[in-house]
N, C-alpha and C positions, 0 to 999 in steps of 0.2 A: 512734604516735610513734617516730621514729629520732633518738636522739640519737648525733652523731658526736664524737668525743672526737680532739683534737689542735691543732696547729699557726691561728690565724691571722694571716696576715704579709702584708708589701705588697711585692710581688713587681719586681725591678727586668731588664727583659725586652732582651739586646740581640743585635742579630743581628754577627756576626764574619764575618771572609774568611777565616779557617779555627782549627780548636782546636790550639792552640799547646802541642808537648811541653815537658817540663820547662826552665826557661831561657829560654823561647821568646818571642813574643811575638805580635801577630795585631792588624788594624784594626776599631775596631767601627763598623759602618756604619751603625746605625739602636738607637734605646736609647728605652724606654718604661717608665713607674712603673704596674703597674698594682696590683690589688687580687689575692690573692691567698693560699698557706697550704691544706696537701692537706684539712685536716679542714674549714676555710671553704669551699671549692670544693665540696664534696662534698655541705654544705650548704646553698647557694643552689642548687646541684643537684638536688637534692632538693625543694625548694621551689619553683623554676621549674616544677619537672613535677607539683605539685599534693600533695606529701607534708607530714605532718608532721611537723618538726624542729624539735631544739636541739644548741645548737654548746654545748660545753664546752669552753672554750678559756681562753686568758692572752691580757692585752693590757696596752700600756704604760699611761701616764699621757697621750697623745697620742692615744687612741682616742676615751675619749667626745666625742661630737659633730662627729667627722670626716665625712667623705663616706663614708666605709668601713662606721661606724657605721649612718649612714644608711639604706645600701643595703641592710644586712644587715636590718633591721627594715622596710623596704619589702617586703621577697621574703615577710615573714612568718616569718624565724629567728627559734628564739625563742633568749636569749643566757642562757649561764649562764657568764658569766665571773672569772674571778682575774684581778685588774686588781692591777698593779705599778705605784704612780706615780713611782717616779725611775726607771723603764726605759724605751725605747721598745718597741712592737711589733716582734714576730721579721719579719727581712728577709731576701726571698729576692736573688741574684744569679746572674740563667741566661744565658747563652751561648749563641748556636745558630749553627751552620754552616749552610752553603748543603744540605748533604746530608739536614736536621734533625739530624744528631746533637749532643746535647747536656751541657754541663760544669755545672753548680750547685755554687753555695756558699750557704751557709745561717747566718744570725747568730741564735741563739735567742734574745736578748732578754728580753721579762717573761715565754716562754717556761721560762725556767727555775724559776719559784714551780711547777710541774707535779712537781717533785720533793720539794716543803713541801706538800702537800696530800694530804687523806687522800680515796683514790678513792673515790665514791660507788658505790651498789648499783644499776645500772641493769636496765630492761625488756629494752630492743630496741635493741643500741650498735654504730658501726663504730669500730671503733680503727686512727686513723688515726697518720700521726708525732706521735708525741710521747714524753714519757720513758718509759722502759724500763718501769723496776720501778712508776711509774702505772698503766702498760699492764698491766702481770700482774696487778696489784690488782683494776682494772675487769673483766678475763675472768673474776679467778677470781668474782665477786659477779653478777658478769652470769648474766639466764635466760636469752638469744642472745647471740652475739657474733659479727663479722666483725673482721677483721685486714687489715693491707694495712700491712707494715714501712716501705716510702716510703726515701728517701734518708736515714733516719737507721737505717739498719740496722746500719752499722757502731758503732755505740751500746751495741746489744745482744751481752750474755754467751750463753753456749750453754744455761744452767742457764735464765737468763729467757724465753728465745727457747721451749725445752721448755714451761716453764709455761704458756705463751697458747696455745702448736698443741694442748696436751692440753682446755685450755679452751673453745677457740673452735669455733663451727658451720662457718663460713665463711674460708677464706684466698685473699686474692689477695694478687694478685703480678705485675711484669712479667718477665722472663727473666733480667735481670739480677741482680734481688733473688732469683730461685729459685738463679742458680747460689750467689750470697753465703749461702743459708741453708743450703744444700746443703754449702758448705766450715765454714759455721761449725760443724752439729751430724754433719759427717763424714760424711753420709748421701745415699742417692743423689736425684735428682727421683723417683724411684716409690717411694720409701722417702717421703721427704715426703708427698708425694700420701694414701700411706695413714696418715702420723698426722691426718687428719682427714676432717671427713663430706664436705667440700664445696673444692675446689681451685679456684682461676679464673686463670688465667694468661694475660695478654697479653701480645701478642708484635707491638707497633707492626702494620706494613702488611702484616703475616701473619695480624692478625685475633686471637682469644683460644681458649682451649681447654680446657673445664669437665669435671673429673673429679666424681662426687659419685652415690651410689642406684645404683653397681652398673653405671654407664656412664659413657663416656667418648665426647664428642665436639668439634669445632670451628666457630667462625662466621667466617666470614671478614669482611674490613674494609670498608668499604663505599668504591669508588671516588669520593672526594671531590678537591675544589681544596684542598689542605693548606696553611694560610698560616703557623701558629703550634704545634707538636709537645706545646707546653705545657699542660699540663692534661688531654691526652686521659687518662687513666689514673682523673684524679675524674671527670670525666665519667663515663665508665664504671662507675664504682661508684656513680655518683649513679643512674642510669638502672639497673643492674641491683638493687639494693637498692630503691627505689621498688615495681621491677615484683613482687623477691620479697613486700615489706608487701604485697602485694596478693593475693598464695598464686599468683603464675603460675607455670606450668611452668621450670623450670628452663631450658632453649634458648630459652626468652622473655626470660627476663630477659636471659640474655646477649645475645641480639639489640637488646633495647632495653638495653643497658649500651654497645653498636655503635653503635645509631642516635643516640646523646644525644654520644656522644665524636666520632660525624664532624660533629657542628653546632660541637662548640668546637674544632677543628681547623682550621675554617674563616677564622676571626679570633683576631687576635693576643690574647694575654689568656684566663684562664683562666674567670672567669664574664662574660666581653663577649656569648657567643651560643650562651649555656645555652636548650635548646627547651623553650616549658610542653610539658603531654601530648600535647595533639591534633597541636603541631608536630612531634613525635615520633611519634606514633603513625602520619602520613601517609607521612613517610620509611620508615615499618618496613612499612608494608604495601605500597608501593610495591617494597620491596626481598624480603622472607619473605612475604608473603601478608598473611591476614585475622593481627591480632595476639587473641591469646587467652589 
């Protein structure tokens, strides 16, 4: 069982004629509501590819019996929620330019009961966005733990941010959030690297690159039709955390952490065209060889 801890929200997707500086302004050209929230994503992620999960998550008084609801219980999530009923569910609002690059703003919502709740003692957890001092609670009780700060980084104190890297097995991260931890705890990226066992850092159409047992190396991106930049990042922890519950080699999983994030990059929306196994597993041997 992988239980993922964080964020689930309904994501509101639009595409811009360009990201407008301060004052500025911009056209949106195409705007989509979809389903959404890095810790939900990670776990029909996870589910789509045959894993067993629960979401630990907040949701408003407007969840149960949604289509969101639904879906989430189709895939096989199992839900362990803090339900807010005078709140709605946390709302994303993402931005994308024609280049992919992208702006979010984020409304926490019944997200917030995450800081009135006492962390449980987990197995096998990824902490995904959500509140800080939760987060430190969960690593320090957790026997494994992964991290992956997400767009609420700016949240975190330097003293919190300490606590989970001394805790956790695993940190990801995309370039952005390593330079943000890098200025928050004054230290450099191989300084970070070495407060813990296992590093994962992606780096968009550069592919990602795992530090962890004494090596270091990289997997490059897989040449795909890019339609939606949104979600590749849960993808990728969906599909590498699946492969690691399974005890694969290290450069496996982040291959299949590769091969799971170029299927949802290919359609708009974050869980629209998550691969079970075998649809992933044809991409990766197609692209690395026999998967092992």
């Amino acid at each position: 069982m992988i239980t993922v801890v964080g964020h689930t929200a309904i994501d509101h997707i639009s595409r811009v004629s360009h990201l407008p500086g301060p004052n500025g302004s911009a056209s949106i050209t195409d705007r989509r509501v979809l389903f959404g929230g890095g810790a939900a994503n990670i776990a029909a992620g996870i589910a789509r590819l045959g894993g067993e999960v629960e979401l630990l998550s907040a949701v408003g008084g407007d969840f149960a019996g949604s289509d969101y609801d639904r879906w989430l219980g189709d895939l096989g999530v199992r839900k362990r929620f803090y339900t807010v009923y005078d709140a709605h569910t946390a709302t994303a609002f993402m931005f994308t330019d024609g280049h992919g690059d992208q702006i979010t703003f984020f409304e926490w919502g019944a997200s917030a009961a995450f800081a009135q709740e006492q962390p449980p003692s987990l197995d096998f957890v990824h902490m995904a966005t959500a509140d800080p001092l939760f987060n430190r609670g969960i690593a320090e009780r957790a026997r494994f733990a992964s991290f992956d700060p997400g767009q609420d980084l700016h949240r975190y104190e330097a003293g919190d941010l300490e606590a989970i890297l001394d805790a956790i097995d695993i940190l990801f991260a995309n370039h952005h959030e390593v330079e943000g931890m890098c200025r928050l705890l004054g230290i450099s990226r191989d300084a970070l690297v070495a407060r813990v066992p296992v590093a994962v850092f992606t780096e968009g159409r550069h592919g990602s690159r795992v530090a962890g047992g004494g090596t270091e190396f990289s997997v490059p991106a897989l040449p795909v039709r890019m339609t939606d930049p949104t979600g590749a990042g849960d993808a990728y922890r969906a599909g590498f955390l699946t492969a690691y519950r399974r005890s694969l080699p290290l450069e496996t999983c982040a291959r299949a952490g590769t091969v799971t994030a170029s299927f949802a990059v290919e359609v708009e929306g974050c869980q629209t065209n998550l691969p079970d196994w075998e649809s992933m597993r044809s991409r990766y041997e197609a692209n690395f060889g026999a998967l092992i």
